[in-house]
SEZA-388662 format. One record per residue (C-alpha): x, y, z; chain. Coordinates in steps of 0.5 Angstrom, whole numbers, plus 500, padded with zeros to 3 digits. Layout:
% SEZA-388662
((X,Y,Z),"A")
...
This chain:
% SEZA-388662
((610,243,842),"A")
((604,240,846),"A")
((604,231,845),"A")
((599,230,839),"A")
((594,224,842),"A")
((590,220,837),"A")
((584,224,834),"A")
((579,220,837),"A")
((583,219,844),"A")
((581,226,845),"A")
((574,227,842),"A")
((572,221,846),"A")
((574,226,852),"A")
((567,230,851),"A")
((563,224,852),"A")
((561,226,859),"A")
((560,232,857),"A")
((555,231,851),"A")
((552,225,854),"A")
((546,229,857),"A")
((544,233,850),"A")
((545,226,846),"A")
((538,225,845),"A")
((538,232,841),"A")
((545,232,838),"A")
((542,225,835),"A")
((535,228,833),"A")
((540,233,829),"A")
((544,229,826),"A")
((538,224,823),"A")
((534,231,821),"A")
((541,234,817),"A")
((541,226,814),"A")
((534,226,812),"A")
((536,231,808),"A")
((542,229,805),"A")
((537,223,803),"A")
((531,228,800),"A")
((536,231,796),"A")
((538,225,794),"A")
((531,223,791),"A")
((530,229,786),"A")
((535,226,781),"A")
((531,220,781),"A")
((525,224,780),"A")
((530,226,774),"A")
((530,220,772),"A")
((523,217,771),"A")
((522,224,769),"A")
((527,223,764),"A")
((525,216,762),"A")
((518,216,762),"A")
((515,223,760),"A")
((520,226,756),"A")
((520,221,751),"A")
((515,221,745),"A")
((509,219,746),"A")
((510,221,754),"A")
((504,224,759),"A")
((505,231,759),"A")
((501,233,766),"A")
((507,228,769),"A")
((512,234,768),"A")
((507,238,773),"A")
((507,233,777),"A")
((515,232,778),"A")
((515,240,779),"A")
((511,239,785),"A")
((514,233,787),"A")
((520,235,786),"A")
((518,243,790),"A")
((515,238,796),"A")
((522,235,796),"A")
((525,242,796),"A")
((521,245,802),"A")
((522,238,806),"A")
((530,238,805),"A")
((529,246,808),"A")
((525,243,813),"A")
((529,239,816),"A")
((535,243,816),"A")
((532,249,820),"A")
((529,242,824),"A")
((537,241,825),"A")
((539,247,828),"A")
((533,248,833),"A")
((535,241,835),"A")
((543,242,837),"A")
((543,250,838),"A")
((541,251,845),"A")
((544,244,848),"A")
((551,246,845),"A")
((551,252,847),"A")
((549,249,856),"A")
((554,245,854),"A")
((559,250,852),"A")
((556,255,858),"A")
((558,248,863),"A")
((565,247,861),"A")
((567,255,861),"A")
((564,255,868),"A")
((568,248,870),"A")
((573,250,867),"A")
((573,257,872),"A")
((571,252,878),"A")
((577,249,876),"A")
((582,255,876),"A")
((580,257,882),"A")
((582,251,886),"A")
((588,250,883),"A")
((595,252,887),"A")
((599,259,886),"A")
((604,255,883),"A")
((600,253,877),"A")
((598,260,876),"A")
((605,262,877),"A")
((607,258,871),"A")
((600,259,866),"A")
((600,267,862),"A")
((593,268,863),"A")
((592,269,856),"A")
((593,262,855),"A")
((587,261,860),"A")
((583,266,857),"A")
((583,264,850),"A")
((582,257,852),"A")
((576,259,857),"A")
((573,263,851),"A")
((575,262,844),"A")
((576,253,844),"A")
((570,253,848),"A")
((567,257,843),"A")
((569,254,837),"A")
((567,247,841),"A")
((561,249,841),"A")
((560,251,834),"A")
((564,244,832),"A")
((558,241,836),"A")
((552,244,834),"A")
((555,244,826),"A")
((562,241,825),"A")
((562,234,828),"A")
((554,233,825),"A")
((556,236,818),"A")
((562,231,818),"A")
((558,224,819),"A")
((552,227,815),"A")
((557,230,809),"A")
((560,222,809),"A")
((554,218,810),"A")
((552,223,804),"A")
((557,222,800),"A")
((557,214,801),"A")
((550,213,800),"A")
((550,217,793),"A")
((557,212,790),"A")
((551,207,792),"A")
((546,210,788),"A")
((551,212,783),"A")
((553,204,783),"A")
((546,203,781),"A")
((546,207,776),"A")
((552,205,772),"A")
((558,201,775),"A")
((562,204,770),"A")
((562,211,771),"A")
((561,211,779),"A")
((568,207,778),"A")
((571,213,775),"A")
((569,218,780),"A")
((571,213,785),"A")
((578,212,783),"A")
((579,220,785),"A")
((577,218,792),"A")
((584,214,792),"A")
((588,220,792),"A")
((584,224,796),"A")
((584,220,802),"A")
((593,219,801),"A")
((593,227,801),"A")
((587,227,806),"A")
((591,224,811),"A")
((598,228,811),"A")
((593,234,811),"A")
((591,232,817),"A")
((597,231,821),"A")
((601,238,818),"A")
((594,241,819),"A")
((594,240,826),"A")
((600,242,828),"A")
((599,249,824),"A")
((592,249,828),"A")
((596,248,835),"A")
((602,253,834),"A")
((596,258,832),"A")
((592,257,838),"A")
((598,258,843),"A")
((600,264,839),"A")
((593,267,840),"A")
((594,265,847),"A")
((600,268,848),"A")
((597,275,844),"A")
((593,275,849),"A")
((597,274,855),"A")
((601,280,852),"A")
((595,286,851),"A")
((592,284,858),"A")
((600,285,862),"A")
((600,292,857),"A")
((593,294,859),"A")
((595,292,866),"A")
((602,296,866),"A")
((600,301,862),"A")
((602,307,867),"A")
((609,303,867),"A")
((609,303,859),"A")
((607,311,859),"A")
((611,313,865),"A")
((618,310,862),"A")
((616,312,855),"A")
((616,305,853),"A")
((610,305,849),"A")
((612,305,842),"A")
((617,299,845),"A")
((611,295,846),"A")
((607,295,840),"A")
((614,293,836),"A")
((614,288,841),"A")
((606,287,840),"A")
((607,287,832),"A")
((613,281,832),"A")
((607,277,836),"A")
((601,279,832),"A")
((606,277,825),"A")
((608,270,828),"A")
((601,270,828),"A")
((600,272,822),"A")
((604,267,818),"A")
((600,262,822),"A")
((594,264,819),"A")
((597,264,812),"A")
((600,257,813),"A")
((594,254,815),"A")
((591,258,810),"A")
((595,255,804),"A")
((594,247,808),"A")
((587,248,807),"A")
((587,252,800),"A")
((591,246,797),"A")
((587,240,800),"A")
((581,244,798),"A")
((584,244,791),"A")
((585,237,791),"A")
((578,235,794),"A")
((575,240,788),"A")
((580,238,782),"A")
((579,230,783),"A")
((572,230,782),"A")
((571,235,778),"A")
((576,230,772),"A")
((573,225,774),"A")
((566,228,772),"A")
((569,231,766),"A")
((572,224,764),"A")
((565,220,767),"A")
((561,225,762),"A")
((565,222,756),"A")
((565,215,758),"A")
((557,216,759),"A")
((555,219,753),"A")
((559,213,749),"A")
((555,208,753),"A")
((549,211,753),"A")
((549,212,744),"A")
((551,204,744),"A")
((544,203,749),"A")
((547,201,755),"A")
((546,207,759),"A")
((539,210,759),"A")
((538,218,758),"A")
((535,218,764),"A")
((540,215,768),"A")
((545,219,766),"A")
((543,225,768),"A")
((541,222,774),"A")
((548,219,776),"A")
((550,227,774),"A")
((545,230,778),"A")
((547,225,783),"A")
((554,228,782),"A")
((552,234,783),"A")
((549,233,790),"A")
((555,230,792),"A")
((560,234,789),"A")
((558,240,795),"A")
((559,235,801),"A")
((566,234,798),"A")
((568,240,797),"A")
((565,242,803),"A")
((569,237,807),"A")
((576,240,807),"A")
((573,245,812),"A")
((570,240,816),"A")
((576,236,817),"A")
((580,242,819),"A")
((574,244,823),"A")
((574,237,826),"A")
((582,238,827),"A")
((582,245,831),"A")
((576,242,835),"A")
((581,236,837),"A")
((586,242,839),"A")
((581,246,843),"A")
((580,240,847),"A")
((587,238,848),"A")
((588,245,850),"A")
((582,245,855),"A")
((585,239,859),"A")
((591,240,859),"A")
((589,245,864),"A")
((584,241,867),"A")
((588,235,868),"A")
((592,238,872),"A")
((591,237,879),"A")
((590,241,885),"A")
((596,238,890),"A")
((593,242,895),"A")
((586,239,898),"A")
((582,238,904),"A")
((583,231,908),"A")
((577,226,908),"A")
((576,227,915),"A")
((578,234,917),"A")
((580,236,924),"A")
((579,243,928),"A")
((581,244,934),"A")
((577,244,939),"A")
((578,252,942),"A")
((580,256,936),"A")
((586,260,940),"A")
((591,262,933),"A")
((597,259,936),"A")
((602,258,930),"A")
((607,253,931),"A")
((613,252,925),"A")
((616,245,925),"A")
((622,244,921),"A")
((619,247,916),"A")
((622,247,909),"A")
((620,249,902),"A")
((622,249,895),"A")
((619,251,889),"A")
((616,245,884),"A")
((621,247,879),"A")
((627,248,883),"A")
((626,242,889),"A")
((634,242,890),"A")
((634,249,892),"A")
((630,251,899),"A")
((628,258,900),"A")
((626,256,907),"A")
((630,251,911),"A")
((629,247,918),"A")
((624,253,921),"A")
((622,252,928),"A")
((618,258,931),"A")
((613,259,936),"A")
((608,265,936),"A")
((602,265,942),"A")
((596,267,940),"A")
((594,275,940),"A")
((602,275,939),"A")
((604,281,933),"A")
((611,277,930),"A")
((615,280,925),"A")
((619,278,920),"A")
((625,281,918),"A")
((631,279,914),"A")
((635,282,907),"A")
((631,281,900),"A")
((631,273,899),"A")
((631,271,906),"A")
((625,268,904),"A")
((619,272,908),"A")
((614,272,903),"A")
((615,265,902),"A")
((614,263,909),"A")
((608,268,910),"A")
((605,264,904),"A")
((604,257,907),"A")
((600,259,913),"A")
((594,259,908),"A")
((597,254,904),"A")
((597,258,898),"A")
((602,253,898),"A")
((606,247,902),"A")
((611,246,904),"A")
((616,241,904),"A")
((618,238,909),"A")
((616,239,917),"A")
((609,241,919),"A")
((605,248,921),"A")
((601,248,926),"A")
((595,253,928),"A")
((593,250,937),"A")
((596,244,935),"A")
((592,241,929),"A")
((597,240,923),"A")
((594,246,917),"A")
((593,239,913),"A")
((589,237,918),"A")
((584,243,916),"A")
((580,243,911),"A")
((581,248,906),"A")
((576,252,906),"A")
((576,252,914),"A")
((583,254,914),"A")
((581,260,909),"A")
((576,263,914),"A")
((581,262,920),"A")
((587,266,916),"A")
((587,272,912),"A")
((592,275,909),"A")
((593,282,906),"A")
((599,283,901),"A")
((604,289,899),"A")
((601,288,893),"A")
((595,288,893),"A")
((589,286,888),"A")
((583,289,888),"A")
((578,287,884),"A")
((573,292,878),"A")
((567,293,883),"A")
((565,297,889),"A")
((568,298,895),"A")
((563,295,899),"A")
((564,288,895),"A")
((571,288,895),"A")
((572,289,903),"A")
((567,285,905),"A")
((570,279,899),"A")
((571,274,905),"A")
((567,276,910),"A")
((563,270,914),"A")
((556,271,914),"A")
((552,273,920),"A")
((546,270,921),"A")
((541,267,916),"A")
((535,273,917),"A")
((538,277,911),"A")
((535,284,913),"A")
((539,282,920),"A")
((545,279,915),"A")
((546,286,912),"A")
((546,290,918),"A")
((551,286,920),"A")
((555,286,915),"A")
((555,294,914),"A")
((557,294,922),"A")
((563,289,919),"A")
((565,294,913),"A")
((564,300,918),"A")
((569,297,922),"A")
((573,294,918),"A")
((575,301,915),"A")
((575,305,921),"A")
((580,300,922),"A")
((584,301,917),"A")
((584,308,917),"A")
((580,308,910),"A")
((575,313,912),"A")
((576,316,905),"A")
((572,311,902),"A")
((566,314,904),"A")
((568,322,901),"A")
((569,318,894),"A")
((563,319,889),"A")
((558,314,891),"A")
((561,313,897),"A")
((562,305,899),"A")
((558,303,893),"A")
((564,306,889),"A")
((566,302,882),"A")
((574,303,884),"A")
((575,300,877),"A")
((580,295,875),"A")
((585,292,880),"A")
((582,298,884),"A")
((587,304,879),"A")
((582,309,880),"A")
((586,309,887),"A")
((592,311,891),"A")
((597,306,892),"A")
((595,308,900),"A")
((588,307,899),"A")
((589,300,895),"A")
((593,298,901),"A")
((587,300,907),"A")
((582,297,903),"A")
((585,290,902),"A")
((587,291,909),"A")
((580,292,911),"A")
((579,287,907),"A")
((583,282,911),"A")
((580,285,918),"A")
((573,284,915),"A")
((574,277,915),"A")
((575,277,922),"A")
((579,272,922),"A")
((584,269,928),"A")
((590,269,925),"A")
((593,274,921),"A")
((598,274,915),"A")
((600,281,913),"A")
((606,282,907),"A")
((608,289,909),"A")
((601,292,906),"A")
((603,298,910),"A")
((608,300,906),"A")
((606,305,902),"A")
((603,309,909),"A")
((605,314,913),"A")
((608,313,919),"A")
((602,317,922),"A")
((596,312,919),"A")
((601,305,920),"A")
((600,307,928),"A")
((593,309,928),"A")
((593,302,924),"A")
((597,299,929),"A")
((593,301,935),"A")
((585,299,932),"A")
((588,293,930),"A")
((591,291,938),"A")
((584,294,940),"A")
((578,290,935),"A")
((583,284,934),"A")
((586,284,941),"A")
((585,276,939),"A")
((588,275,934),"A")
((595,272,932),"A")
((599,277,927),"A")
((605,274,923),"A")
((607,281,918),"A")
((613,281,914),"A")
((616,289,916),"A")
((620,292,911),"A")
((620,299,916),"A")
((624,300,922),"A")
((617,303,924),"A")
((613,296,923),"A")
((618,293,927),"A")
((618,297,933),"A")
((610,296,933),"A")
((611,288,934),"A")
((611,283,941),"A")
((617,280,937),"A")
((621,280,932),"A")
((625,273,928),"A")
((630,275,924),"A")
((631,270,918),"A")
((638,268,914),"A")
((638,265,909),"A")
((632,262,909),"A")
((633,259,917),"A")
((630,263,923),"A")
((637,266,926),"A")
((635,269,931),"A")
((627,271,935),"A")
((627,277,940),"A")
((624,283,941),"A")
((626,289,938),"A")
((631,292,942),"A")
((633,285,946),"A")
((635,283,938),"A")
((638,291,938),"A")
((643,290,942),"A")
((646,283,941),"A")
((645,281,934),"A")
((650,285,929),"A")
((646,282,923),"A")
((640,284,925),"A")
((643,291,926),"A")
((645,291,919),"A")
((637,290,917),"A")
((634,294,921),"A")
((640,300,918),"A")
((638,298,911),"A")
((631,298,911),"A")
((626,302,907),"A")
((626,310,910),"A")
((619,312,912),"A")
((615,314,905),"A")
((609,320,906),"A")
((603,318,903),"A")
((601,325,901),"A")
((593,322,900),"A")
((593,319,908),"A")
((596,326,910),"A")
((592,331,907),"A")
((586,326,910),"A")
((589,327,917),"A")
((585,333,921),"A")
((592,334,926),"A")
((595,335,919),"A")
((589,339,916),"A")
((591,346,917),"A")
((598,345,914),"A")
((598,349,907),"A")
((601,345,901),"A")
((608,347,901),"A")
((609,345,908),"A")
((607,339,907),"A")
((610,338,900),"A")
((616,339,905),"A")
C-alpha cells in the first residue's frame, strides 16, 4: 500500500500545471457561483411574493410580474452554467493533453531498470484514465465542490436571516455530517488507491495475454489465462462494490440528516408561524431555500469522492514522475576529437539496483580496436548481455569506467552517445508501423534540403537492408511501406531479426552492440550478413555476444566470460587450443537452426524442391 500524503499536499502539486488556465478555471467557477446565488434569490422572490401579493388586498399584476422575474432568473442561472463549462472544458483538456505527453516525455528518459520494475498496465492506466479522470475533476469536480460549499454556506446565512430557530435545527445534522464525513474520507481513499492499482495490474494482464497470445494458444493454456484473468477482474470487482457501499452509506448520512431536520424544522415553523413570530413568507422561503441547498448537499458525497479519486490520480501520476533519471548527460560534455570507436573496459563491475550485493559483472578490463568484431561468449549467466548493455548506457555501471577513444561514456552526452552506438538485440522489437519507419528509427538526417533528405535516407534503407539480407521486404504487399503490425508478428522470427539489424545499420554508427540478433538465421544468411557488414561498416567496432560456434569463428577475437569476469581473450582457434573452459562453451552452444523463410529466398537454394529442404 502507497504512503497516504495530506489531501491538499497532493493537490497543490497541480499548480504548476493549472497556473496557465487559471484566468478561465476562475472565470468558471465565478459563473458556476453567480448561479448558485440566482438560484438563491427565487426563494426570496417567493417571499415578497408571499407577503406581499398573496394577502388580502394584494396587487394581482404583481403575480405576473414575480413569474417573470423569477423566468428572468431562471434563464440567467442556465446562462451561467452553459458559461460554465465553456470557460473550463478546453483549458482542462490542454491540461490533460500536456501532462499525458510529460508524462510520456517522461518514460522515455527514465532508465531500463525503471521499466524493468513497472508492469506497463500501470504506466497506461496511469497515462490514460487518472489523466483523464483529472481532467474531469478539474473542469467539474474541484469548481463543484467550492461552488456546492460556498452554496451551502450562503443558504445557512440566509436561512439565519430567516428564522435562527430553524437554521438551528438544519444546522445540528451538519454536525454528524462532518464526523462521518471525515472517516469516509480516509476509508475511501484507501478503497480508491487499491482500485486503481487493481485496474493497472488488469491492464498490465491483457496486454501481456495479447502480446503472448501465440504462446497461450500454442500450449493450450488460454482457458488457464482467463481463470486467471477472471480472479483479477473479481478482486476488482469487489473493490468497486466496496467503494460503492462506502459512498451509498455517506450518501444516506448526507441525505437523511437534512431531510429530519426539515421534517422537525417544518413542525417548529408552523408553531411559530401560528403564534406570529415567523412571516408565512418567510417560511416558505426558508424551505425553498432548503430545497436549493438540499441538492449541493446530497450532491457532495460524490464530489468528495471524486475529490478523493482525484488525489489517488495525482499520487499515482508522480509516483512515476518523481522518479528519477540516474542516467543523464554531464553539464559540459566531452566528444573526442576523432571518432575512432575504440571501447576500453576498465574494471567494470555492475549489479542490479535491487540486488547491489550480488555483481553480475566483476573487475572487467577489455580492450577492443577500433573496426575489431569481438565476440562475447561464455555459459548462460555469465553476464554477456549485461555487458553489452552499459555500452549505450542502458544502464550503468557500478564501478570502474567504459571508454569509447578515451572519453569516459559518462563524458558523453547522452543523446551523442546513442548516435555513436546502435545496439540490435536477440529479442527484437519492432514497432505497429511500416517497414520503412522501423529501419530508418535511428537514422541521422542527411542534410536540411528535404528532397535531398529523402534520397538520402531511401539509399540508407536501400543499403541497410542489402546488408542485413532483408531483401524480402520489397517482395512484402506494399513493399518498404508495409504496416508489418504490432511488435512486427506479421513477420518470421528471421525477418523480425534482419529488420532491427538493418535498423542498427541505418544508424550508421561507429560502435556496434549486437545481442546475438542472428540467432534465428541460417548459417548461410548470418555469412552473408557477416560479409556486408566487414564491407559497409569496415570502420566500425563490433561487440556481439555469440550463441553459435559459427558467429565465433567469424569474429577478430573472442573474450570468454566466467562467472561475471573476463577469463580469457584470443582468437578462436588461439582460445581452442588452450582453454579447456572455452571448449565446453563452445561444445555446448546452440546447434545451427535452418531458418526456412532465408532459404526459400536463397536463389543458390531456389531449385531445391520442399521436401529436400524440409531435410
Amino acid at each position: 500500500m502507497a504512503t497516504q500524503t495530506p489531501f491538499f499536499s497532493s493537490i497543490s502539486r497541480l499548480y504548476p500545471h493549472v497556473r496557465p488556465i487559471l484566468p478561465r478555471l476562475v472565470l468558471g467557477l465565478l459563473s458556476a457561483l453567480l448561479a448558485s446565488v440566482v438560484a438563491l434569490t427565487i426563494p426570496q422572490v417567493l417571499r415578497v411574493l408571499v407577503n406581499e401579493s398573496l394577502r388580502p388586498g394584494g396587487r394581482a399584476d404583481a403575480v405576473w410580474s414575480a413569474s417573470l422575474v423569477i423566468l428572468g432568473l431562471g434563464v440567467a442561472e442556465a446562462g451561467l452554467v452553459a458559461l460554465r463549462r465553456q470557460f473550463v472544458i478546453n483549458p482542462a483538456t490542454t491540461v490533460e493533453t500536456r501532462m499525458r505527453v510529460s508524462l510520456y516525455g517522461h518514460l522515455q528518459d527514465l532508465t531500463v531498470s525503471f521499466h524493468d520494475r513497472w508492469g506497463s498496465g500501470q504506466l497506461l492506466s496511469r497515462a490514460m484514465t487518472d489523466l483523464n479522470f483529472l481532467r474531469r475533476w478539474m473542469a467539474f469536480g474541484a469548481i463543484m465542490l467550492v461552488v456546492t460549499t460556498l452554496t451551502v454556506v450562503i443558504g445557512v446565512v440566509v436561512m439565519f436571516s430567516m428564522s435562527w430557530q430553524l437554521a438551528l435545527i438544519f444546522l445540528a445534522a451538519a454536525v454528524p455530517i462532518m464526523i462521518y464525513g471525515f472517516r469516509f474520507r480516509t476509508r475511501y481513499s484507501k478503497v480508491a488507491r487499491r482500485s486503481q492499482d487493481q485496474a493497472g495490474d488488469l491492464a498490465t494482464t491483457v496486454e501481456e495475454s495479447v502480446h503472448g497470445i501465440r504462446v497461450l494458444k500454442a500450449f493450450g493454456r488460454s482457458r488457464e489465462a482467463l481463470e486467471n484473468f477472471n480472479e483479477q477482474a473479481e478482486e476488482l470487482r469487489q473493490t468497486e462494490i466496496a467503494k460503492a457501499k462506502h459512498l451509498a452509506v455517506f450518501s444516506l448520512v448526507v441525505t437523511l440528516l437534512p431531510e429530519l431536520a426539515l421534517g422537525s424544522g417544518l413542525v417548529v415553523g408552523v408553531l411559530l408561524a401560528s403564534n406570529g413570530d415567523l412571516s408565512i413568507g418567510s417560511l416558505v422561503a426558508f424551505f425553498a431555500t432548503a430545497a436549493v441547498i438540499a441538492a449541493p448537499v446530497e450532491f457532495c458525497g460524490m464530489l468528495l469522492a471524486m475529490a478523493l479519486t482525484a488525489k489517488t490520480a495525482i499520487d499515482r501520476h508522480y509516483e512515476v514522475m518523481d522518479a528519477m533519471n540516474t542516467i543523464t548527460s554531464p553539464e559540459d560534455p566531452r566528444r573526442p576529437d576523432v571518432l575512432k570507436g575504440a571501447v576500453s573496459f576498465r574494471n567494470v563491475a555492475f549489479a542490479f539496483q535491487d540486488a547491489p550485493d550480488k555483481p553480475i559483472l566483476k573487475d572487467i578490463t577489455l580492450d577492443i580496436a577500433p573496426g575489431e568484431t569481438m565476440a562475447l561468449v561464455g555459459i548462460t549467466g555469465s553476464g554477456k548481455s549485461a555487458l553489452l548493455q552499459l555500452v549505450p548506457r542502458l544502464y550503468e555501471v557500478t564501478a570502474g569506467a567504459i571508454t569509447i577513444d578515451g572519453v569516459d561514456l559518462r563524458e558523453f552526452s547522452v543523446e551523442e552517445l546513442r548516435t555513436v552506438v546502435a545496439v540490435a538485440f536477440e529479442d527484437t522489437t519492432l514497432f505497429s508501423s511500416s517497414v520503412r519507419h522501423n529501419v530508418l528509427l535511428g537514422a541521422p538526417g542527411a542534410s536540411s534540403e528535404a528532397h535531398r533528405e529523402e534520397a538520402n535516407r531511401d539509399e540508407a534503407l536501400e543499403e541497410a537492408l542489402d546488408v542485413a539480407q532483408a531483401h524480402f521486404a520489397y517482395s512484402l504487399p506494399d513493399g518498404v511501406d508495409t504496416l508489418i503490425g504490432e511488435e512486427g508478428l506479421s513477420l518470421s522470427g528471421g525477418q523480425r531479426q534482419r529488420i532491427a539489424l538493418a535498423r542498427a545499420i541505418a544508424a550508421r554508427p561507429k560502435v556496434l552492440v549486437l545481442d546475438d540478433p542472428l540467432s534465428a538465421l541460417d548459417v548461410n544468411t548470418e555469412e552473408r550478413v557477416e560479409h556486408r557488414l566487414r564491407e559497409v561498416l569496415a570502420d566500425t567496432t563490433t561487440l556481439i555476444v555469440a550463441h553459435r560456434p559459427s558467429t565465433v569463428a567469424l569474429a577478430d577475437r573472442v573474450a570468454l566470460l566466467k562467472d561475471g569476469r573476463i577469463a580469457a581473450v584470443g582468437t578462436h582457434a588461439e582460445l581452442l587450443a588452450r582453454d579447456s573452459h572455452y571448449r565446453y562453451v563452445i561444445a555446448s552452444l546452440d546447434p545451427e537452426p535452418r531458418d526456412l523463410d532465408s532459404e526459400l529466398h536463397d536463389p543458390d537454394l531456389s531449385d531445391l524442391d520442399a521436401e529436400e529442404i524440409s531435410r
